[in-house]
PDB file of N, CA, C and O in Angstrom, chain B, residues numbered from 101:
ATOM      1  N   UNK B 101      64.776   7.090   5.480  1.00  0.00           N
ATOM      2  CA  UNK B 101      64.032   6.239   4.578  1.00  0.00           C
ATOM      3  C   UNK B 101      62.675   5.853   5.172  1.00  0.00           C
ATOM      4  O   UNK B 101      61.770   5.582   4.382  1.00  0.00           O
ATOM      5  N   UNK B 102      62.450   5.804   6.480  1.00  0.00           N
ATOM      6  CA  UNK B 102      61.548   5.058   7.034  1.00  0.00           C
ATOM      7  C   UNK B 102      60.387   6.010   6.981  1.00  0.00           C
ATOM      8  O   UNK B 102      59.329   5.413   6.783  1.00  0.00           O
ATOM      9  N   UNK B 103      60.225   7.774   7.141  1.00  0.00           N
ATOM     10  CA  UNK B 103      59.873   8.654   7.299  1.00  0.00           C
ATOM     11  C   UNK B 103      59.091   8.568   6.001  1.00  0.00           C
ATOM     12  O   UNK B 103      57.864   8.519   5.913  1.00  0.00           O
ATOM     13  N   UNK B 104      60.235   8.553   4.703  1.00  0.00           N
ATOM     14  CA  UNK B 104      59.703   8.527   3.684  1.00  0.00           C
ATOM     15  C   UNK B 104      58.637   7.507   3.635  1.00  0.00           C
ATOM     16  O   UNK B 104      57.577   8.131   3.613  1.00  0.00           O
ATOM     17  N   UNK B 105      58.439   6.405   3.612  1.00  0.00           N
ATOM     18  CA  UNK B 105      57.724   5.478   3.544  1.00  0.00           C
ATOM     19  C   UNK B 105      56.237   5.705   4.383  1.00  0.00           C
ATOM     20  O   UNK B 105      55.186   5.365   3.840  1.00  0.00           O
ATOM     21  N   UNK B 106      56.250   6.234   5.583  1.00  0.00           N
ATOM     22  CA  UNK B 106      55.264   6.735   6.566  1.00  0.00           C
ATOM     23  C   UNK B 106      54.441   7.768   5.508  1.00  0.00           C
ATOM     24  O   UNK B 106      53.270   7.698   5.137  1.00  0.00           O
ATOM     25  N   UNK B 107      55.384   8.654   5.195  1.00  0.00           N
ATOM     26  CA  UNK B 107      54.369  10.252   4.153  1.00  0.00           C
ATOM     27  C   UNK B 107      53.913   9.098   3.351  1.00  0.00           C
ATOM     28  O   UNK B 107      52.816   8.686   3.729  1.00  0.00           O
ATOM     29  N   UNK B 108      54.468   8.401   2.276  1.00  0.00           N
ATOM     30  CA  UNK B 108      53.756   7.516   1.369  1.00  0.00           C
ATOM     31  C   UNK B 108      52.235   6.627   1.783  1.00  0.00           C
ATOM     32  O   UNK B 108      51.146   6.500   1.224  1.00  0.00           O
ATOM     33  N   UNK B 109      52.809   6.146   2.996  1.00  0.00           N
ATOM     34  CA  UNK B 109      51.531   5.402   3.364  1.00  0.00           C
ATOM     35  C   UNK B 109      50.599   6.090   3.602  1.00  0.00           C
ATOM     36  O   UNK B 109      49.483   5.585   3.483  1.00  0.00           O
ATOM     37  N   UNK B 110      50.718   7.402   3.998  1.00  0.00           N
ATOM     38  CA  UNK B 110      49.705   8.463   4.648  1.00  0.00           C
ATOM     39  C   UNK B 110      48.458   9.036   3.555  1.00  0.00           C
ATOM     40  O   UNK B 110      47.233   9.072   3.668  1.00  0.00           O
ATOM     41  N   UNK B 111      49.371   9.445   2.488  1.00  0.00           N
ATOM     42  CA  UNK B 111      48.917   9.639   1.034  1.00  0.00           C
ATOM     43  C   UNK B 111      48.103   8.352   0.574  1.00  0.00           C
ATOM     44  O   UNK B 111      46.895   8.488   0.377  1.00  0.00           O
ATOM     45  N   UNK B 112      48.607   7.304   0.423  1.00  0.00           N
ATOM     46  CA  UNK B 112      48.086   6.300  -0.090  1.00  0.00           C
ATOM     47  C   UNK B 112      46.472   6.131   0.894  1.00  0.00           C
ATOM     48  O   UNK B 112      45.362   5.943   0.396  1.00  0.00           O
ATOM     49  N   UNK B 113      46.771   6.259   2.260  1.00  0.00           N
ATOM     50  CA  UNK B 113      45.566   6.044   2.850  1.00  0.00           C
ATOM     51  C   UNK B 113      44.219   7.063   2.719  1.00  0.00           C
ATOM     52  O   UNK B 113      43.056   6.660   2.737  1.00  0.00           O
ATOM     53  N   UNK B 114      44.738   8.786   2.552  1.00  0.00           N
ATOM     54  CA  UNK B 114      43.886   9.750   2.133  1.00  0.00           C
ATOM     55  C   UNK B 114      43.324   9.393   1.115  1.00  0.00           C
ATOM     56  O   UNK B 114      42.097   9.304   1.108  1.00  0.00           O
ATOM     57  N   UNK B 115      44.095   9.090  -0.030  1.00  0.00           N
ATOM     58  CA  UNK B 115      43.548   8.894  -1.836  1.00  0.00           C
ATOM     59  C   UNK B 115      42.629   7.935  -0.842  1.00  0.00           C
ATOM     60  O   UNK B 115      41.528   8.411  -0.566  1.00  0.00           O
ATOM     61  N   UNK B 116      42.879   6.927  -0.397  1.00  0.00           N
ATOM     62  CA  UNK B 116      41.356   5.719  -0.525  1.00  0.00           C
ATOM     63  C   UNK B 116      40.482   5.980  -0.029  1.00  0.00           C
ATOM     64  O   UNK B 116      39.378   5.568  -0.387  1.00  0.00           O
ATOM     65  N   UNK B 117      40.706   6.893   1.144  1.00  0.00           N
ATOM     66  CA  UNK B 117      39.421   7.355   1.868  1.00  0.00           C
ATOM     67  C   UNK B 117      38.873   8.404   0.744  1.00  0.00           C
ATOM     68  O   UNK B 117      37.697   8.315   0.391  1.00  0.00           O
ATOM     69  N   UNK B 118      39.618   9.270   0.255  1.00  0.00           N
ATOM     70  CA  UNK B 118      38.845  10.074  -0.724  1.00  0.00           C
ATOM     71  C   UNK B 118      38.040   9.230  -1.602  1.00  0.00           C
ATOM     72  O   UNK B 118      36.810   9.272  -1.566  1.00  0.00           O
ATOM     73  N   UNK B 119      38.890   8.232  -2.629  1.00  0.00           N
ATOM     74  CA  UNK B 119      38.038   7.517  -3.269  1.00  0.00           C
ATOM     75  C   UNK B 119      36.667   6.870  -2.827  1.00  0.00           C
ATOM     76  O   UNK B 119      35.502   6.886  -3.224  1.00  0.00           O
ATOM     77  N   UNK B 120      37.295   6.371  -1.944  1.00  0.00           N
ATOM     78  CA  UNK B 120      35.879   5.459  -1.226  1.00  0.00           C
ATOM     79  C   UNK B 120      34.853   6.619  -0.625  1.00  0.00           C
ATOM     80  O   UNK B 120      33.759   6.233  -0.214  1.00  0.00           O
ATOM     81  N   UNK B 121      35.141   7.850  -0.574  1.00  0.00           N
ATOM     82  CA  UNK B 121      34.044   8.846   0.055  1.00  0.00           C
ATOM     83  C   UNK B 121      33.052   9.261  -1.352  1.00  0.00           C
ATOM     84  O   UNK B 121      31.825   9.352  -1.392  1.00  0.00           O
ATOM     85  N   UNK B 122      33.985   9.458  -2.386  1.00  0.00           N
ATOM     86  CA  UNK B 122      33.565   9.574  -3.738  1.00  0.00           C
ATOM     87  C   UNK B 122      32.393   8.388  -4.418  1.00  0.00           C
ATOM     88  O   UNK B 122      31.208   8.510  -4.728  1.00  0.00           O
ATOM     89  N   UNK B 123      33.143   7.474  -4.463  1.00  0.00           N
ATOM     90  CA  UNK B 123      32.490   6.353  -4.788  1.00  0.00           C
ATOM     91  C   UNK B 123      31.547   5.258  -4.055  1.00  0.00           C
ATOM     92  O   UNK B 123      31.287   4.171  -4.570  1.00  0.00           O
ATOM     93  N   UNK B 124      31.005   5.729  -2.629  1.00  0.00           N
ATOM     94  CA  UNK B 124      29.609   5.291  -1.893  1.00  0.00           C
ATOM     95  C   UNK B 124      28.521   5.718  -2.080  1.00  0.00           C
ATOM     96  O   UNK B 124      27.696   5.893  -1.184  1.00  0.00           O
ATOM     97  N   UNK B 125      28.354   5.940  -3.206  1.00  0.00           N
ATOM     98  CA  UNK B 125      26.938   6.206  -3.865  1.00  0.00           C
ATOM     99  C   UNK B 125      26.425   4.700  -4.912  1.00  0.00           C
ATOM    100  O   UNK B 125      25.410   4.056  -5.176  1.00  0.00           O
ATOM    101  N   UNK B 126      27.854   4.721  -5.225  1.00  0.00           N
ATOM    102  CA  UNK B 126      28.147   3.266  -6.130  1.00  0.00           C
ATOM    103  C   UNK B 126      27.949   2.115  -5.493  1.00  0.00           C
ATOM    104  O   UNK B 126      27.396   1.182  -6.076  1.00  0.00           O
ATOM    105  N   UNK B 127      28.435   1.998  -4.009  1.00  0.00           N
ATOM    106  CA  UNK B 127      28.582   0.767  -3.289  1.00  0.00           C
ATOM    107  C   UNK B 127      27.494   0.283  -3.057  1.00  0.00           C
ATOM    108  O   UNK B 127      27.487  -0.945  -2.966  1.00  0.00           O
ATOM    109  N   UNK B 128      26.172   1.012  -2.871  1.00  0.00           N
ATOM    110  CA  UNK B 128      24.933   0.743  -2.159  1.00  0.00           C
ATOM    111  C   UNK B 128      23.679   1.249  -3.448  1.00  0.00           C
ATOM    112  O   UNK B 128      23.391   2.420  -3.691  1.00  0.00           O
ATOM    113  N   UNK B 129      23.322   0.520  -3.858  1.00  0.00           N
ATOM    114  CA  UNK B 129      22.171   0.406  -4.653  1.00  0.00           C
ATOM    115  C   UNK B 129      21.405   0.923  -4.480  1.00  0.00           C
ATOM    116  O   UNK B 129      20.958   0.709  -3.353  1.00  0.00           O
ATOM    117  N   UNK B 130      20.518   2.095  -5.416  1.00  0.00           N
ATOM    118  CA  UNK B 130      19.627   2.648  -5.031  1.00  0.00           C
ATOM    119  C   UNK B 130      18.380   2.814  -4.494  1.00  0.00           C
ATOM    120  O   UNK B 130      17.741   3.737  -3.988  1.00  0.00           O
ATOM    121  N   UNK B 131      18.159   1.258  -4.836  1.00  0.00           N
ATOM    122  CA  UNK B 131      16.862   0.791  -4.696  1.00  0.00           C
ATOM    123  C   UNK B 131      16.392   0.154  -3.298  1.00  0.00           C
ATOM    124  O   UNK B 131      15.310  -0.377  -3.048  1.00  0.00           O
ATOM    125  N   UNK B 132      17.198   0.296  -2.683  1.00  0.00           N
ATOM    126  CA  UNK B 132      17.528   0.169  -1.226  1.00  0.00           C
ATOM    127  C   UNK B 132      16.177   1.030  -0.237  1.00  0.00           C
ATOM    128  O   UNK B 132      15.289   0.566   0.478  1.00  0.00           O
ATOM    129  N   UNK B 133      16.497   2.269  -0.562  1.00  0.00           N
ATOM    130  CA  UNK B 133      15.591   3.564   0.165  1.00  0.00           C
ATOM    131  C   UNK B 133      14.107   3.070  -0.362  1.00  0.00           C
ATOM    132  O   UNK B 133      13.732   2.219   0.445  1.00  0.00           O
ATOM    133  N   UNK B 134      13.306   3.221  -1.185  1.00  0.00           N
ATOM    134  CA  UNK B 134      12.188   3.377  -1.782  1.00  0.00           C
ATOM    135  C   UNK B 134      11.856   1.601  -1.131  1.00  0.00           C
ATOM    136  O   UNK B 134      10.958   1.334  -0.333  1.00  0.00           O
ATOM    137  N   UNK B 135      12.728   0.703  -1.659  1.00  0.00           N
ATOM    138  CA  UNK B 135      11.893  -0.353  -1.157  1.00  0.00           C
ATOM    139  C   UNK B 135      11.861  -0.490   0.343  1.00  0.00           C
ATOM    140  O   UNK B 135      11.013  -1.128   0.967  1.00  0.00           O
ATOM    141  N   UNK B 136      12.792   0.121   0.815  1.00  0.00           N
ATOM    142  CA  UNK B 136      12.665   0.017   2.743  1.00  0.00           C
ATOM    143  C   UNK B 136      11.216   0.778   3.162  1.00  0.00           C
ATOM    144  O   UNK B 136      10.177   0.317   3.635  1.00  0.00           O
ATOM    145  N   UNK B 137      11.528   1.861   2.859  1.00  0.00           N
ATOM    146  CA  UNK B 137       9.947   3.004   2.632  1.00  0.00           C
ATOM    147  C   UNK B 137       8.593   2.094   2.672  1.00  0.00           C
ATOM    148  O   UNK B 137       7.602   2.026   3.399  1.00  0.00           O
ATOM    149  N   UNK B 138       9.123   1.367   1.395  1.00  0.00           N
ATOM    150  CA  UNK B 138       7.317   0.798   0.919  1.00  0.00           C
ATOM    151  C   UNK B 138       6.956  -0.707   1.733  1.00  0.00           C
ATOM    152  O   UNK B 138       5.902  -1.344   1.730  1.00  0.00           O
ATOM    153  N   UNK B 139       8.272  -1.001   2.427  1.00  0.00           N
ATOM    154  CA  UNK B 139       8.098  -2.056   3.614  1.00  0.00           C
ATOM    155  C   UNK B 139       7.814  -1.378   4.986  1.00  0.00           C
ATOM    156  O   UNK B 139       7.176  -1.948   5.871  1.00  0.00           O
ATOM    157  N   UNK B 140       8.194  -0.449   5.073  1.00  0.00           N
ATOM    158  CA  UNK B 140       7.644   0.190   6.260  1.00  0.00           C
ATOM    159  C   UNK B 140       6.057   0.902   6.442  1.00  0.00           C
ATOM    160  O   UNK B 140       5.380   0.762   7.461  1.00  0.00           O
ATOM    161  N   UNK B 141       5.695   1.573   5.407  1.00  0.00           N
ATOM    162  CA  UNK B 141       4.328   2.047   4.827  1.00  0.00           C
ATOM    163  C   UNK B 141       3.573   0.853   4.625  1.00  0.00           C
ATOM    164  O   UNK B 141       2.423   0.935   5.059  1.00  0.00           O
ATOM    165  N   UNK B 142       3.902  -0.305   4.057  1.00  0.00           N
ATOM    166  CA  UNK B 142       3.172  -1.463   4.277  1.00  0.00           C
ATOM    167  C   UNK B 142       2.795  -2.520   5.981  1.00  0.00           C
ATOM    168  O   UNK B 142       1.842  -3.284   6.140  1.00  0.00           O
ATOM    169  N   UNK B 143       3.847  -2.207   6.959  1.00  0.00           N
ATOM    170  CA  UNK B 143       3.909  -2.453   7.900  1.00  0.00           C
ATOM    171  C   UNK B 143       3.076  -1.457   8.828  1.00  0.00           C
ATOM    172  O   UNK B 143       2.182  -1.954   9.513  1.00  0.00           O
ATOM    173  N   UNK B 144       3.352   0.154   8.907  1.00  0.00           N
ATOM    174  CA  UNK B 144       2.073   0.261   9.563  1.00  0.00           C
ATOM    175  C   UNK B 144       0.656   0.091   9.210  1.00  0.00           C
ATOM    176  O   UNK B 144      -0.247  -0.092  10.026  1.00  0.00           O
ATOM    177  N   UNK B 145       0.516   0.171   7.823  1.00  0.00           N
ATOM    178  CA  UNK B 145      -0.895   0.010   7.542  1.00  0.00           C
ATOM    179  C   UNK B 145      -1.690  -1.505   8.170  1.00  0.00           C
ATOM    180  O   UNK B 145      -2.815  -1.405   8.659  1.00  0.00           O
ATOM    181  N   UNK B 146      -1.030  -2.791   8.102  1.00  0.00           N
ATOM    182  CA  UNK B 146      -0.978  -3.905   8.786  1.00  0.00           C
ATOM    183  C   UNK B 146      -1.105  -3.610  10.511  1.00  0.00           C
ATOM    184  O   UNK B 146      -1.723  -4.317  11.307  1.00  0.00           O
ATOM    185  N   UNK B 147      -0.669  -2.904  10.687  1.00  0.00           N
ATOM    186  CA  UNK B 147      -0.373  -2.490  12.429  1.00  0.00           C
ATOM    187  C   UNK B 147      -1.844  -1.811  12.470  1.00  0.00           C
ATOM    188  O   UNK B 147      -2.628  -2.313  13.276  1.00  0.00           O
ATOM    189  N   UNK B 148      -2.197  -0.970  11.864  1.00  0.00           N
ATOM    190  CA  UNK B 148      -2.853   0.035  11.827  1.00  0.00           C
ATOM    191  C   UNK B 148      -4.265  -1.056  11.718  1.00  0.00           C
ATOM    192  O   UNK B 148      -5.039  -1.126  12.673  1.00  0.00           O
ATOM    193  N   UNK B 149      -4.464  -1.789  10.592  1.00  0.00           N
ATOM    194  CA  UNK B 149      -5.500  -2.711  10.535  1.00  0.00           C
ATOM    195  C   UNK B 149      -5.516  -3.675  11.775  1.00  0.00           C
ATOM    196  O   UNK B 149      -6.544  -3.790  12.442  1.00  0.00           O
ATOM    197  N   UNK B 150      -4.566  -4.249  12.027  1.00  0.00           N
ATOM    198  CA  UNK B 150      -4.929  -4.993  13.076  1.00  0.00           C
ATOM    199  C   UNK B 150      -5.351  -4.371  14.585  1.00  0.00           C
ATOM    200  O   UNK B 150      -6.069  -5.017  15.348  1.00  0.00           O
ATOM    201  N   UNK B 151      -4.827  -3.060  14.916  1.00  0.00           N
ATOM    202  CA  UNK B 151      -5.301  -2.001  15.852  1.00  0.00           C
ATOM    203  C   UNK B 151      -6.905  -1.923  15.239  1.00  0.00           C
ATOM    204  O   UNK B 151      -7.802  -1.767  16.067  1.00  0.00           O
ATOM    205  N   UNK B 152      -7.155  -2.000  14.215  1.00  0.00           N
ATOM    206  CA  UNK B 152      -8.541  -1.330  14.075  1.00  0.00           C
ATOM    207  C   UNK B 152      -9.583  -2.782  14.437  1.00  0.00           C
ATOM    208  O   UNK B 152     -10.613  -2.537  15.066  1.00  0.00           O
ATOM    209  N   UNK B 153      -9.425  -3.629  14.211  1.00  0.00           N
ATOM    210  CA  UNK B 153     -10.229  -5.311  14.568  1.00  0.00           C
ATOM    211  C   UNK B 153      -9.579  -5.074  15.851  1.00  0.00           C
ATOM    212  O   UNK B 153      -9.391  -6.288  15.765  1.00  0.00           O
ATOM    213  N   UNK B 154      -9.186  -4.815  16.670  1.00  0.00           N
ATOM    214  CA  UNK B 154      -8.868  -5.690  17.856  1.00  0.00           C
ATOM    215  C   UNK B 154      -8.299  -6.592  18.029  1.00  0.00           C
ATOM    216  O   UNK B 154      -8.525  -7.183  19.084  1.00  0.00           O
ATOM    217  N   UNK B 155      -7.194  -7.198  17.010  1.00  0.00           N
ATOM    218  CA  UNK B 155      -6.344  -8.229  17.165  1.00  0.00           C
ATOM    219  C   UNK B 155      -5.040  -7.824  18.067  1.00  0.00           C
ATOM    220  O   UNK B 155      -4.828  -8.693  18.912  1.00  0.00           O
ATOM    221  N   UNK B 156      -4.232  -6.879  18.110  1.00  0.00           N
ATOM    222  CA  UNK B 156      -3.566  -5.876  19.081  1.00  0.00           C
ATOM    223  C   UNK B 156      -4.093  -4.906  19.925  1.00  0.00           C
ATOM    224  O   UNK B 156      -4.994  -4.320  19.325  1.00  0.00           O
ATOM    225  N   UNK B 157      -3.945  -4.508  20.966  1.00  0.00           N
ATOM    226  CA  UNK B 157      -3.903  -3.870  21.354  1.00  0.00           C
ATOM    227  C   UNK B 157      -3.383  -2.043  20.991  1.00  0.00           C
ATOM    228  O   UNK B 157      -2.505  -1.849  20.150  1.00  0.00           O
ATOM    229  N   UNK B 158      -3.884  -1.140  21.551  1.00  0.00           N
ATOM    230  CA  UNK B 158      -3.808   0.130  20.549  1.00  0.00           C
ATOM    231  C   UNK B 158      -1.777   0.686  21.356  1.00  0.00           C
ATOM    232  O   UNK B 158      -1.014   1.481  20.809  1.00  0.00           O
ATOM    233  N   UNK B 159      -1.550   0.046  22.465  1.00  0.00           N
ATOM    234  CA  UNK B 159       0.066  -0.300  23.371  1.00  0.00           C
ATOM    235  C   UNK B 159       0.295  -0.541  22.762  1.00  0.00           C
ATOM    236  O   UNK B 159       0.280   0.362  21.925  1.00  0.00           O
ATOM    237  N   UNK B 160       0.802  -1.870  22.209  1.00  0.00           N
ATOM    238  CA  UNK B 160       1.287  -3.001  22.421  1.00  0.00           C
ATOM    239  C   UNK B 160       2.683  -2.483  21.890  1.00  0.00           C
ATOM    240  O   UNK B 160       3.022  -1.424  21.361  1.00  0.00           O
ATOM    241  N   UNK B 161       3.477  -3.828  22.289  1.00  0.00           N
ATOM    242  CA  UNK B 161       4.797  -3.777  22.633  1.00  0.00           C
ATOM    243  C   UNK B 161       5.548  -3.357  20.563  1.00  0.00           C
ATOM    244  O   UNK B 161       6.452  -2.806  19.936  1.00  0.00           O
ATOM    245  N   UNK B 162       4.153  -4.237  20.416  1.00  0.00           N
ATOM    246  CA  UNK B 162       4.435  -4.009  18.841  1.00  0.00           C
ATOM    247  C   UNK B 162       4.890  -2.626  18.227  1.00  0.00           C
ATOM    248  O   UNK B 162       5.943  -2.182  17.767  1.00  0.00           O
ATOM    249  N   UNK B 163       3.560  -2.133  18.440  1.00  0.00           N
ATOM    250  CA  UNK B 163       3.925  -0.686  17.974  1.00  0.00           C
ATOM    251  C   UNK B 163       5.199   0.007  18.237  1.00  0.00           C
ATOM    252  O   UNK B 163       5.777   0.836  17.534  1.00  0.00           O
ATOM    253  N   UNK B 164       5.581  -0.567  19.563  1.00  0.00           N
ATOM    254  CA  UNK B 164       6.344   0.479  20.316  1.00  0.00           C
ATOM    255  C   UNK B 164       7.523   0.130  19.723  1.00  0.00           C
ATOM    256  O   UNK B 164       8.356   1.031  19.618  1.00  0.00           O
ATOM    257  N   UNK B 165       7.926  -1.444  19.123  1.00  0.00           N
ATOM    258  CA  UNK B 165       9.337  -1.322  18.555  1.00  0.00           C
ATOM    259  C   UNK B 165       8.970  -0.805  16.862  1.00  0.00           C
ATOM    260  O   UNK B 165       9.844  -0.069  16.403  1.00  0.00           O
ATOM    261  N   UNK B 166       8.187  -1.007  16.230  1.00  0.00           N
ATOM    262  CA  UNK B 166       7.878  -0.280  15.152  1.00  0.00           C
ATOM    263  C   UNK B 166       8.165   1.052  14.976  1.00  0.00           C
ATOM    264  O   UNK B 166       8.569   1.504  13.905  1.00  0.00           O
ATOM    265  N   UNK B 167       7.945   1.838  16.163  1.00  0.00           N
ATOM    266  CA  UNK B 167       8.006   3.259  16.118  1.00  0.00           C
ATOM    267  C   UNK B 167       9.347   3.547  16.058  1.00  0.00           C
ATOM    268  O   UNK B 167       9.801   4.132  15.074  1.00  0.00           O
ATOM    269  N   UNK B 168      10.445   3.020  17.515  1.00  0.00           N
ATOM    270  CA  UNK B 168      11.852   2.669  17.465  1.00  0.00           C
ATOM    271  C   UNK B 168      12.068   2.719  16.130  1.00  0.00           C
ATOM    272  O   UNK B 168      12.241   3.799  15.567  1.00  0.00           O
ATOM    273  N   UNK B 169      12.083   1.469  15.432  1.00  0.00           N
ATOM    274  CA  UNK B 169      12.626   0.820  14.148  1.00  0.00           C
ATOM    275  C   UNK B 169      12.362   2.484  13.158  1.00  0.00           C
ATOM    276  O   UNK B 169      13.329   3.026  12.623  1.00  0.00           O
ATOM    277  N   UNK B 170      11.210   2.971  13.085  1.00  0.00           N
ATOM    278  CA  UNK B 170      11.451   3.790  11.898  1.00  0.00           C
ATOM    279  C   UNK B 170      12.109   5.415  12.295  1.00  0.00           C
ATOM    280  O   UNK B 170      12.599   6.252  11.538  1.00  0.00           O
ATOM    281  N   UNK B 171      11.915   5.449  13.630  1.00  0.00           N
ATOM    282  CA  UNK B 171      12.668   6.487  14.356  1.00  0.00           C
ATOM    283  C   UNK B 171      14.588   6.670  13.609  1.00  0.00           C
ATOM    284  O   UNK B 171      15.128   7.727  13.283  1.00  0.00           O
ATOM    285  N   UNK B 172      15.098   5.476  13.555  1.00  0.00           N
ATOM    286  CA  UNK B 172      16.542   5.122  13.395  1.00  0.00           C
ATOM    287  C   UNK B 172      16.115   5.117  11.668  1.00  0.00           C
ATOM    288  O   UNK B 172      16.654   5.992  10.991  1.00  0.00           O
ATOM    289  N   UNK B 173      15.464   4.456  11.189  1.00  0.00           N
ATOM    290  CA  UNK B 173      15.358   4.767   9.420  1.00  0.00           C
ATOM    291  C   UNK B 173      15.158   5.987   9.225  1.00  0.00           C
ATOM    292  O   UNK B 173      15.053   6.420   8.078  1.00  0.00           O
TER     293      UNK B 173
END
């Protein structure tokens, strides 16, 4: 009996991972990508302007996690 119950749970756990592999397009909103994009494209241009006045440095520590940050996006 106990065996039986193990195959059941096993099944039950595939179907959800299937489902849930199916249905993560659903979970996460699309609008997610394009607005991250147009916060990042807005952020170097800001980086980029303030490099151009001399308010940063053309280093700075700034850039360098900026670059990080969109490296991983």
């Amino acid at each position: 009996m106990m065996h039986l119950i193990d195959v059941l749970s096993f099944c039950l756990s595939l179907l959800g991972i299937y489902s849930l592999v199916l249905n993560f397009r659903y979970l996460l909103p699309c609008y997610i990508i394009p607005v991250l994009s147009a916060l990042l494209t807005e952020t170097r241009q800001l980086l980029d302007n303030a490099e151009a006045i001399g308010a940063i440095s053309s280093e700075s520590e700034i850039r360098t996690h900026f670059t990080l940050c969109v490296k991983f996006v």
